[in-house]
N, C-alpha and C positions, 0 to 999 in steps of 0.2 A: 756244425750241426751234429756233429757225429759225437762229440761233449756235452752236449743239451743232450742228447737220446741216453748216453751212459749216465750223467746224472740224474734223470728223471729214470731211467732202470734202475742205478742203485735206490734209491728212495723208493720204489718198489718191493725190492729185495727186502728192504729195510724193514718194510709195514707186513709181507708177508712171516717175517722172523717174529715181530712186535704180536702177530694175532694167533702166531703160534703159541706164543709166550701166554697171551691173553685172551683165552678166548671166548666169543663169544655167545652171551646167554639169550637164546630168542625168546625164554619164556619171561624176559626182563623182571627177575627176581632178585638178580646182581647189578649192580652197576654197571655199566658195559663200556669200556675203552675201546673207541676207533681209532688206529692208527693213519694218520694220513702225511706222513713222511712223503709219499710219492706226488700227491696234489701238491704240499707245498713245494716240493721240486720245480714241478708243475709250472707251477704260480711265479715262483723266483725268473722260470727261464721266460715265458710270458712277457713278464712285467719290463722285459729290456727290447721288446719287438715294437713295431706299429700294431694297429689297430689287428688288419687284414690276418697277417702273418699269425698274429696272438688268438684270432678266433680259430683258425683253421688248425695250429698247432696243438689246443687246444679240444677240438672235435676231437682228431686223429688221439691223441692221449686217451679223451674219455670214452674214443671207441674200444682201448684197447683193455682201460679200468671196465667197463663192461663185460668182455670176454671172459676178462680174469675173476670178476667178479660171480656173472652168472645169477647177477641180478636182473631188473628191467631192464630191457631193451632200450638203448638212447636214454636211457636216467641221466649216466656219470655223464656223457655227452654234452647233453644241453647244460647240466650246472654246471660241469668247466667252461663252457661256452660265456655260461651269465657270468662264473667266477671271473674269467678273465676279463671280461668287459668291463666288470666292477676295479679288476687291480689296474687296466688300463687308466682306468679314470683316476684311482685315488693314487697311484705313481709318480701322477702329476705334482701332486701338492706334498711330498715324503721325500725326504733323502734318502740316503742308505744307512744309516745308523742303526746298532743292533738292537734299540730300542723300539725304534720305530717299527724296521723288518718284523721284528717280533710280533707288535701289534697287530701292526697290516695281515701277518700269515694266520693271528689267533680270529682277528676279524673276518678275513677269506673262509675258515674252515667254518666261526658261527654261520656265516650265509652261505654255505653250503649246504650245513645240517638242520639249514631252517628250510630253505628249498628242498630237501627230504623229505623234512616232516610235513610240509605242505602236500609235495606230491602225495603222501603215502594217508595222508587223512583224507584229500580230496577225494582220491580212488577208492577210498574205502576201502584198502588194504590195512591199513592199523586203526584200532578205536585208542590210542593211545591218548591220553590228554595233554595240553600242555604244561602244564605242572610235571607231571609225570615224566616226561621227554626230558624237561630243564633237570630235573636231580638224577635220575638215573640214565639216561644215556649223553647229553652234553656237555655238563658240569667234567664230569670225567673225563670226557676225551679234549677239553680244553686245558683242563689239568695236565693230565697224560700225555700231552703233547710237546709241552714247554720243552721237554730235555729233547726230543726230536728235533723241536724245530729251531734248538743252537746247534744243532749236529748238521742240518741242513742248509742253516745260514754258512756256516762255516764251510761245509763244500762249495758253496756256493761262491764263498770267494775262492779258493782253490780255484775252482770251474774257470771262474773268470780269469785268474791268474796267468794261470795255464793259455787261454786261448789268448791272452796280450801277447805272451811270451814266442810261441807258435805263431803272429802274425808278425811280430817283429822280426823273427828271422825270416819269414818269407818274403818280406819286405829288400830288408838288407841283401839275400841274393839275387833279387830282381836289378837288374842293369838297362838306363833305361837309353833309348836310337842315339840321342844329341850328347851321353856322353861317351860313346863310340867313335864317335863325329871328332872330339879334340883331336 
């Protein structure tokens, strides 16, 4: 657990460094790069839980994309919730190949940022069009994403690496009643 919290922090780290680098235009006259390094994190650590575990893991993350965010209320929330629900299902049918990973995390961030923009027309918070949305704020952060999200596949193995490695020695010093017993 405490490896899933560090890597979904680093990929925090990450997007905070990427929006300082990049930042953003409200009056959408620029293109606008999202970084979401920390969702895909997110996403990675997710997609290797059950159902239960993956939503709730999932709340708890988008409560915390909220705070930091200081946008709506329960926004980041409920789309990790729906995001994870969606990687739950499509996990199923994907290996883990970098192609694939790729796919799956550039796919998770479109239905993220379409469940955005839904919210945010629905409320009547942006008259933004959908045209509009697709060239100057998606196209880019689908773009602007790829080099993040081989930097986060790649921890991701690490991540995993690491936590085999750590279970096998914990394993190997365990000694168990019956061979006491010889």
């Amino acid at each position: 657990m405490i490896y899933e919290a560090a890597f979904i922090g680093l990929g925090l780290i990450a997007d905070m460094v990427l929006t300082t680098l990049f930042p953003f235009d409200f009056a959408l006259n620029h293109s606008v790069f999202i970084p979401c390094t920390g969702f895909c994190a997110l996403m990675l650590t997710v997609r290797q839980k059950n159902l239960l575990d993956s939503l709730f893991m999932a709340f708890a993350a988008g409560m915390v994309f909220d705070f930091l965010n200081a946008d709506h209320f329960m926004l980041s929330s409920l789309v990790c919730m729906a995001c994870a629900f969606l990687i739950h299902i499509w996990s199923k049918h994907i290996s883990s190949s970098l192609l694939e990973l790729m796919i799956l995390l550039l796919s998770i961030i479109f239905v993220k940022e379409l469940l955005i923009y839904f919210y945010m027309t629905a409320s009547n918070l942006s008259a933004m069009s959908l045209m509009t949305w697709l060239s100057k704020r998606l196209v880019t952060t689908l773009v602007g994403n790829l080099a993040p999200i081989l930097l986060v596949i790649w921890m991701n193995d690490q991540r995993q690496t690491l936590q085999i490695r750590r279970e096998s020695i914990r394993r190997k010093g365990e000694k168990l009643r019956w061979e006491q017993l010889k």
